[in-house]
N, C-alpha and C positions, 0 to 999 in steps of 0.2 A: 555166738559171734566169734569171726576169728582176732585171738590173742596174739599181738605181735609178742616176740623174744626183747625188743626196745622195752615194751611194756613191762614186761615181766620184771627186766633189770630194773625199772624203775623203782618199782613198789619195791624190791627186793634191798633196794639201795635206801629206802622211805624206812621199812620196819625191819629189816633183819632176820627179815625169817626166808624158807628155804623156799628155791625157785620153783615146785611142784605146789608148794603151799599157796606162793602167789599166784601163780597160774589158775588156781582154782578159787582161787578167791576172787580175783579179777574175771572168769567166767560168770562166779555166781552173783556178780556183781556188773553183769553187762558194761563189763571197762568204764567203772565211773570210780576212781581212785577213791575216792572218799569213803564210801561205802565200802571196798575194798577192805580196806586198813581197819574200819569198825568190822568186816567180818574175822578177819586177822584177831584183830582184839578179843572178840569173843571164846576164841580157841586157845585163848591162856598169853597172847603174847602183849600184853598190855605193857608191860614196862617198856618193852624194845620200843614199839609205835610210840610211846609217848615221848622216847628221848628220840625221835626221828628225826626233828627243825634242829637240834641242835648241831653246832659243829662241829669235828672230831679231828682236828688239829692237832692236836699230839700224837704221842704214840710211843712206840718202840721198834727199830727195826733188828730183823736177824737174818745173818745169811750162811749157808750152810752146803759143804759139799760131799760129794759120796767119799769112800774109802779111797776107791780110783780114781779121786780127783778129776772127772773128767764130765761131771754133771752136778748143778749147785739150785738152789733155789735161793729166792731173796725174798722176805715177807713183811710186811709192814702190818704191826697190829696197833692198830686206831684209837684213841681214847679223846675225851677232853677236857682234861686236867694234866699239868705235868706235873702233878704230886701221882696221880693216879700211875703213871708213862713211865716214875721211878719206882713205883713200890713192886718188891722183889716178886710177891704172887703174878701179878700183872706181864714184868718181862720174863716168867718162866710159863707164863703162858703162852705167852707167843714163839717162845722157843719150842714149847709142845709140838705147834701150831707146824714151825719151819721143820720139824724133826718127822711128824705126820707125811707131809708135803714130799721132803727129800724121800722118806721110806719106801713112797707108793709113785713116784717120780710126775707125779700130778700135775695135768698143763694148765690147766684154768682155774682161776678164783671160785666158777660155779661148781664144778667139780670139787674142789677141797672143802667148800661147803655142804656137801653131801655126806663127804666121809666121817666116820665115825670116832667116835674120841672119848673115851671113857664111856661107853657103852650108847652112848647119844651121837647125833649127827654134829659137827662143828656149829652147824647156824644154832641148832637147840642149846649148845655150850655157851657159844657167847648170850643169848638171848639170858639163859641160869646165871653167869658172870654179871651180865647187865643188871639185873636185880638184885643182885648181891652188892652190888659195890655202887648206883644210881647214876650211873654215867653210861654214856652209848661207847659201844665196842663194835668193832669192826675187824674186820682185814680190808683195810683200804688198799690195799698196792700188792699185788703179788707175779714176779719173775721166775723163770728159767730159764736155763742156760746150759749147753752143750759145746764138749769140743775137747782136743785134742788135751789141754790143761785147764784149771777153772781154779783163777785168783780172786780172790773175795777181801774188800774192804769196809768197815763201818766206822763212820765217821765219830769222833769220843761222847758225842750228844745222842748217840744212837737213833740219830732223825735224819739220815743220808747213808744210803748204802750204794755198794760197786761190786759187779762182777763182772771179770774179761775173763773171755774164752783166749785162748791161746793156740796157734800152731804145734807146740811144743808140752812134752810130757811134762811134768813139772819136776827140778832140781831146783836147787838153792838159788843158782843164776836166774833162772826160769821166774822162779818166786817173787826174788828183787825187783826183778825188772817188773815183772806183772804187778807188784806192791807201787810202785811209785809210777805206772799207768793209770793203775785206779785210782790212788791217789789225786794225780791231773784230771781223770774225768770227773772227780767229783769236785772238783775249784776251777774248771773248767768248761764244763757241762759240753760238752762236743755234739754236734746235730747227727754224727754218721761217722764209721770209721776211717775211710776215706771217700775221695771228691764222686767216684764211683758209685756209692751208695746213697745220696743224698737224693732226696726227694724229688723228681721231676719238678713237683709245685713249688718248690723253694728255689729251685734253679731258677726259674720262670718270674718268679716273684722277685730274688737276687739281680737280673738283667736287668727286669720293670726300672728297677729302683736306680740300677746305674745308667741307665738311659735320660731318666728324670733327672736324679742331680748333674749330667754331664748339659744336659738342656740350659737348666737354672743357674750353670756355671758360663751359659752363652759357647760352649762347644761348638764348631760348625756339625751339620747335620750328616753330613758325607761318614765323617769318625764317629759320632754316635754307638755306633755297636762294638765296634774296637774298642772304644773307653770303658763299655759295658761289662765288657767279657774280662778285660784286665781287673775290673772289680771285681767279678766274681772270681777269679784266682785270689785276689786278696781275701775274701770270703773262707774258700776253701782254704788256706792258710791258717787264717781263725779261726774256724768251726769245725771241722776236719779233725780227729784226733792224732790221725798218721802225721799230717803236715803241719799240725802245732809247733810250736818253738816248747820243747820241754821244760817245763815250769823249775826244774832244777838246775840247768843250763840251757840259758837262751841262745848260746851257738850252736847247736843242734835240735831237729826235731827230736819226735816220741820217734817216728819209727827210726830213725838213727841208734837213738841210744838202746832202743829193743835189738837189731844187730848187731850192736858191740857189744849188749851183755850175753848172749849167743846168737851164734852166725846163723840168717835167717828166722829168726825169731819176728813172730809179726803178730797183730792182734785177727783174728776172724771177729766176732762182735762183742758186744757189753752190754749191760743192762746198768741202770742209774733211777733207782728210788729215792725219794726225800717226802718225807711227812712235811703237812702244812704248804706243800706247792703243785 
């Protein structure tokens, strides 16, 4: 029968083991999940499948970028315990994990699950980790990031990270200013760099909504769409990381004080992981 790639992530996301494994186990299992996971089992991966229902709420993040600064990876490794999330084996495994990642410049979670890590695949690693320590592991989140400069922030809980691409090579200037961008994206959470890039469906959904409350506020009907669209500039404003009020001085946006700390200086994108959300 054909196996969707949905399927495969699914089980993959269920037991922890590697996407070729699922795929064949969900074949020889005529895609009945259940049976799946007991064929999974049978093949030695019984501890991972059995901590599958549990949560994996904590973690550790690490973010990491090349020599040239100018490509970074961000990784989140999974656990569910934050005694487990602190203990030092744990976050220098995920440093492994981010150091693999950055090496081989690795674009997807399935891919860095393939590759090899002390002579084993990563999945076969965590699955060895998992019974070692009886708590589920994961790489639940994992980023890349490209660009001209690549500033990296983690939050002191190591459960929120930030990377902004930059315009700009990186200098001390370059740095600062990129430091207290990610910074704000990550007390801020921004939907899009600027109004540009935000989501057609969020636009769309943004009007919906100013159209309604300008309704509910008894608005005549004729203005309607002009009340609308002035809400969605306020929107953008808010959500928008360019057009934010800079959380260190509310008289200026981010992108202002990116040009004052050098001229032209502007963000291209970011990425924004947090364990537990």
């Amino acid at each position: 029968m054909n196996i969707s790639a949905a399927d495969v992530n699914k089980l993959r996301q269920m037991t922890g083991a590697g996407m070729m494994d699922c795929k064949k186990a969900l074949t020889e299992a005529n895609g009945d999940f259940e049976e799946a996971v007991v064929i999974l089992r049978k093949k030695g991966q019984k501890v991972s499948a059995s901590r599958a229902d549990r949560e994996a709420n904590e973690g550790a993040i690490i973010t990491l970028t090349n020599s040239e600064g100018n490509f970074g990876v961000l990784v989140a490794l999974t656990c569910e315990t934050d005694f487990v999330a602190k203990n030092e084996e744990f976050v220098a495994l995920a440093r492994q994990v981010a150091e693999l990642a950055l090496s081989k410049k690795i674009s997807s979670i399935e891919l860095l699950l393939e590759e090899k890590i002390d002579g084993i695949s990563l999945t076969e690693k965590l699955i060895e980790y998992t019974g070692k320590i009886g708590e589920k592991i994961s790489v639940g989140k994992y980023e890349t990031i490209s660009g001209e400069g690549i500033i990296t922030y983690v939050h002191s809980n190591n459960k929120l990270g930030v990377m902004v691409a930059v315009n700009q090579a990186v200098n001390d200037a370059v740095v600062a200013a990129g430091k207290d961008t990610a910074m704000q994206i990550a007390a801020m959470n921004p939907v899009a760099v600027d109004k540009d890039d935000v989501d057609p469906s969020i636009i769309e959904r943004e009007i919906e909504i100013g159209k309604d409350q300008a309704r509910q506020e008894g608005k005549p009907e004729n203005i309607i769409e002009k009340i609308a669209l002035g809400k969605l500039n306020k929107f953008y404003q808010d959500n928008t990381l360019l057009n934010q009020a800079f959380v260190k001085d509310g008289a200026m946006t981010v992108a202002q004080m990116l040009d004052k700390a050098s001229k032209g200086l502007t963000v291209k994108s970011f990425k924004r992981i947090a364990i537990g959300a």
